[in-house]
C-alpha positions in Angstrom: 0.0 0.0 0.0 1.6 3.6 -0.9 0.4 7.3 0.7 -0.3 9.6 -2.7 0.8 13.2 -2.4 0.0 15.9 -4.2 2.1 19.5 -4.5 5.0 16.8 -3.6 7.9 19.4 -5.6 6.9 22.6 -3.0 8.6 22.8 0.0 6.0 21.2 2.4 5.4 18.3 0.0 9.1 17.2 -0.3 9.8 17.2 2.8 7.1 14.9 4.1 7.9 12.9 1.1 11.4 12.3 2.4 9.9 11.6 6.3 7.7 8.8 5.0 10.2 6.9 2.8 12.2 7.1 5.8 9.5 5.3 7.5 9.8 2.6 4.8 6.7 4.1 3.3 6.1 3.9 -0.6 4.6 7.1 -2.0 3.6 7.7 -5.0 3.7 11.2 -6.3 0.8 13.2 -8.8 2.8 15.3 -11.1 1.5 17.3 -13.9 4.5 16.4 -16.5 5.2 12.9 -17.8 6.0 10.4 -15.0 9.3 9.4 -14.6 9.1 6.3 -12.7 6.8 3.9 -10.6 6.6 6.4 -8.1 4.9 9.0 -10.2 1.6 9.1 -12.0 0.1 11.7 -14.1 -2.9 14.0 -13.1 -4.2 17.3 -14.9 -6.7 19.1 -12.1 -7.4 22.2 -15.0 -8.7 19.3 -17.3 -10.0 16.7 -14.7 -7.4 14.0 -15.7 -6.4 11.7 -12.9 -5.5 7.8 -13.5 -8.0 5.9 -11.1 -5.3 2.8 -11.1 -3.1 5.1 -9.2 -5.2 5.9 -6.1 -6.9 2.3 -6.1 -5.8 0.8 -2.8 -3.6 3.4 -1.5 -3.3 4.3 2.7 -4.1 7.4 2.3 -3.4 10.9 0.3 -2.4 13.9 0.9 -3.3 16.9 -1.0 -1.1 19.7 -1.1 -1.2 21.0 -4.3 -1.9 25.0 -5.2 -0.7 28.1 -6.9 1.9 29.9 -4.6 -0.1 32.8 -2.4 2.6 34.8 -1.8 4.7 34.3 -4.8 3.7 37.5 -7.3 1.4 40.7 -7.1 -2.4 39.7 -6.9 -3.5 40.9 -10.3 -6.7 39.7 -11.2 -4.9 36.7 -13.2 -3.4 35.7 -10.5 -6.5 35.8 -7.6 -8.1 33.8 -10.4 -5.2 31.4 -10.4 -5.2 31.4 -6.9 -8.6 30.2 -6.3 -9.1 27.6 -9.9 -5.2 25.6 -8.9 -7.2 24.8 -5.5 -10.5 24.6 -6.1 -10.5 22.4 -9.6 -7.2 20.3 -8.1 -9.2 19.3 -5.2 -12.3 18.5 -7.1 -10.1 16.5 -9.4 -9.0 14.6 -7.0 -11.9 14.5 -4.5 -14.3 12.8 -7.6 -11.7 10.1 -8.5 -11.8 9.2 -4.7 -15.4 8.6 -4.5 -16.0 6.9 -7.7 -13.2 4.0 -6.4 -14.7 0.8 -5.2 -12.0 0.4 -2.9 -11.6 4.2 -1.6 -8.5 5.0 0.6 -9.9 5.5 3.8 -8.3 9.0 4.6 -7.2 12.5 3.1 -5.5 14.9 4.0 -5.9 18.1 2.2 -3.8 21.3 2.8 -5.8 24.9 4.0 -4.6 27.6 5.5 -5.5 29.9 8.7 -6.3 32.5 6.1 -9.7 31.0 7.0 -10.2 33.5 10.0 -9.3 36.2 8.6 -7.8 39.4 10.5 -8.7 38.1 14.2 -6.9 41.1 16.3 -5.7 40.0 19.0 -8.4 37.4 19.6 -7.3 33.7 20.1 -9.0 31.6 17.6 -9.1 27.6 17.6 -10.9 25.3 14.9 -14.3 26.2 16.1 -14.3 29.9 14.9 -16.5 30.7 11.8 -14.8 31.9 8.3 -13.3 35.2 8.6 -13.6 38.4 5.9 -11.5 38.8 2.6 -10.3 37.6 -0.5 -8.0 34.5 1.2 -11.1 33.4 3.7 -13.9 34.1 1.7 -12.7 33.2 -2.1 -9.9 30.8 -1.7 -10.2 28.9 1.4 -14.0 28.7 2.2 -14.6 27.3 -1.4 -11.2 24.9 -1.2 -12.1 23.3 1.9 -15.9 22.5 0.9 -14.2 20.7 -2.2 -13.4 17.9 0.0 -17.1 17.3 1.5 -18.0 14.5 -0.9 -15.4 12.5 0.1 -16.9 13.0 4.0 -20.2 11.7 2.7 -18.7 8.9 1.0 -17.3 7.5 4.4 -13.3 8.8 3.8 -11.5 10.7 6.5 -11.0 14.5 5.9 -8.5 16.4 7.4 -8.1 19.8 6.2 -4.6 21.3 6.9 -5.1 25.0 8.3 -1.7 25.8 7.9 0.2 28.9 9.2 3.7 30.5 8.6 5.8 27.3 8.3 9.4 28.3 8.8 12.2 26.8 7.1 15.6 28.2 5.8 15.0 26.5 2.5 12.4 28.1 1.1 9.1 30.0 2.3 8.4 33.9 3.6 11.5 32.9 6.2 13.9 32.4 3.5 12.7 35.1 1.4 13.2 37.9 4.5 16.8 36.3 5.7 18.8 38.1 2.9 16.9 41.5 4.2 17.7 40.2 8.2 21.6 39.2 7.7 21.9 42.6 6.1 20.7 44.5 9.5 17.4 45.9 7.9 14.7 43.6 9.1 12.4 46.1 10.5 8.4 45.0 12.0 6.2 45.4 9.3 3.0 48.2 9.5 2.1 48.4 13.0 4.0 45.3 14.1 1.0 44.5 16.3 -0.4 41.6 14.0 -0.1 38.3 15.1 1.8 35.5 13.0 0.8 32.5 13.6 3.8 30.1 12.5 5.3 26.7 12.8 8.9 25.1 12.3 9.2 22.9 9.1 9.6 19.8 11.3 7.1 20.2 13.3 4.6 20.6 10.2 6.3 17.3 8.8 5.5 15.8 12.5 1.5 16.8 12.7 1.0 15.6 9.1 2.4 12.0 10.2 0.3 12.3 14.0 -2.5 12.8 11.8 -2.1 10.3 9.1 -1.5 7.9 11.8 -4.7 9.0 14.2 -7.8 8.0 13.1 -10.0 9.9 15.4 -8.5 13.6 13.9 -10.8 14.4 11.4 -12.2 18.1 9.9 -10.0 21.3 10.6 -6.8 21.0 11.9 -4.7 24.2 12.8 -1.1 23.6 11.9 0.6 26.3 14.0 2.5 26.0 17.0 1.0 27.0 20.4 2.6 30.5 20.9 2.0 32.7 18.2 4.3 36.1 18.5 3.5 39.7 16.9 5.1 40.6 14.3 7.2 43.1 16.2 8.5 40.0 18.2 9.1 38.0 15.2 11.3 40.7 13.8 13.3 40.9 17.6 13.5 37.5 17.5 14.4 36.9 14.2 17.2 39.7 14.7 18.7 38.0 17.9 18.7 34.4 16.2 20.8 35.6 13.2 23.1 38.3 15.6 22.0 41.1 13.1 20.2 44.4 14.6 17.1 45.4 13.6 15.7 48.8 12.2 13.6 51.0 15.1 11.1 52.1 12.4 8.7 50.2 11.1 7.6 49.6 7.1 4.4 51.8 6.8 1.5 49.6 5.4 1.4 51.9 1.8 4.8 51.4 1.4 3.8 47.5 1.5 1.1 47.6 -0.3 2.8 49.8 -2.8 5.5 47.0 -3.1 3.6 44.3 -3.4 0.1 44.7 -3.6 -3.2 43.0 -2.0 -0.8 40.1 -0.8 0.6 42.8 1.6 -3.0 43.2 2.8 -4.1 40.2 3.5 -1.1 38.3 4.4 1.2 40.4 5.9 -1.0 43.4 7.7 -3.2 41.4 9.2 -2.6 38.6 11.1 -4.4 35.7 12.7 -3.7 34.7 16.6 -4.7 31.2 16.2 -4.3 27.9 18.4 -3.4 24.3 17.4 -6.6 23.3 19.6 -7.3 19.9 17.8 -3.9 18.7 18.1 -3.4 19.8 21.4 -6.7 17.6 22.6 -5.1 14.3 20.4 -2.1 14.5 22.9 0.1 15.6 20.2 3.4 17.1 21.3 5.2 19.8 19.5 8.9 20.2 19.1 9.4 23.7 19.1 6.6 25.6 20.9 9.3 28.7 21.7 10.1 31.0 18.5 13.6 31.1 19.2 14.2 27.7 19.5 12.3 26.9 16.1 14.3 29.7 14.2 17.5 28.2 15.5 16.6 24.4 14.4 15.7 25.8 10.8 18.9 28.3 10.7 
């Protein structure tokens, strides 16, 4: 039996890739280009192509595929991008699964805490109702009620609210550190946002708890326990790489000058949210303190 993954070339999908074959696991990877292997099989979400022989049977899959959020300006093009790589990829994928006769009993299938919204200072935990905007409303409300026919037809959702994962390979973290070794990090509009982030391994590790734990099912927040301001982040971010950091912030037009309605909605506002689900499995994290997750990934 093999785990199929999805978005497996990104930087969250190859490296849970490389966790489960370390396990011994096989996976078998969906890629949108001529296979070049056993290991790969060929889907095309925009056009609804998926081969049925390559989920029949499988453990379980796990859906990461999507358009980078952050990755250019949010021209129309692109927010239509945005919203059709997740939407018509999951629904892909979700049909295939329910038309099986032998359906894998579980999927996992990647969010994002852009479902609340800008929530202040407020702690929010899986419970809390969609938030306002483009990235809750549009993208991830829409995304995440993709995967409700495979609920009804008895398979395992759970939907991956992921948060700022932090890695020194690729990411937001590794597009700032150029800026941060230089001295010129600086907290970004008011700084009083909340990020709400995890370490890399500690993504990888929640994925496997939850692959592995049949009673987590629907929303699952992927962020670590603490969540810091932005303000903090940049202090802490300063101190871990011995760089000052500049006592004036970025103004928010000079952000959204720069680089648009991403700015906005992903960097201005910020959502203070809580791994709740995974805390009530008994699921332990690796690196609840910022400091100590910037210094694993450094």
């Amino acid at each position: 039996m093999a785990i199929i993954v999805t978005g497996s070339s990104g930087l969250l999908g190859s490296a849970l890739v490389k966790a489960l074959r370390a396990d011994g696991i096989r996976v078998v990877r969906l890629v949108r280009r001529a296979p070049q292997g056993a290991d790969e099989s060929f889907w095309n979400p925009g056009k609804g192509l998926i081969d049925p022989a390559a989920l029949r049977g499988a453990q379980a899959v796990v859906h990461l595929a999507g358009a980078g959020i952050g990755d250019r300006r949010w021209t129309d093009d692109v927010k239509r991008e945005l919203v059709r790589s997740r939407v018509e990829g999951t629904r892909t994928l979700v049909r295939a699964l329910t038309e099986l006769p032998d359906r894998p009993p579980t999927l996992l299938s990647a969010s994002a805490i852009g479902y609340y919204g800008d929530t202040g200072d407020r702690e929010v935990d899986e419970t809390a109702p969609p938030g306002e905007g483009f990235l809750a409303r549009e993208v991830v409300v829409p995304w995440e009620a993709e995967t409700a026919p495979a609920e009804e037809a008895g398979i395992r959702v759970a939907r991956l609210r992921t948060g700022l994962v932090l890695s020194g390979e690729g990411g937001m973290l590794a597009k700032i550190l150029p800026i941060f070794k230089l001295g010129l990090g600086a907290p970004l509009g008011s700084g009083e946002q909340y990020w709400s982030w995890i370490s890399i391994d500690d993504w990888v590790h929640a994925v496997l708890r939850i692959l592995n734990g049949p009673e987590i099912s629907g929303p699952v927040n992927l962020t670590a326990p603490r969540p810091v301001t932005n303000a903090e982040f940049t202090r802490t971010l300063g101190k871990a790489l011995h760089r000052p950091t500049m006592p004036l912030a970025v103004p928010g037009f000079a952000l959204r000058t720069a680089i648009g309605g991403f700015a906005e909605e992903g960097v201005l506002t910020g959502q203070r949210v809580l791994p709740r689900r995974l805390l009530e499995s008994g699921h332990t994290f690796r690196h609840t303190c910022l400091s100590e997750a910037l210094a694993a990934v450094l």
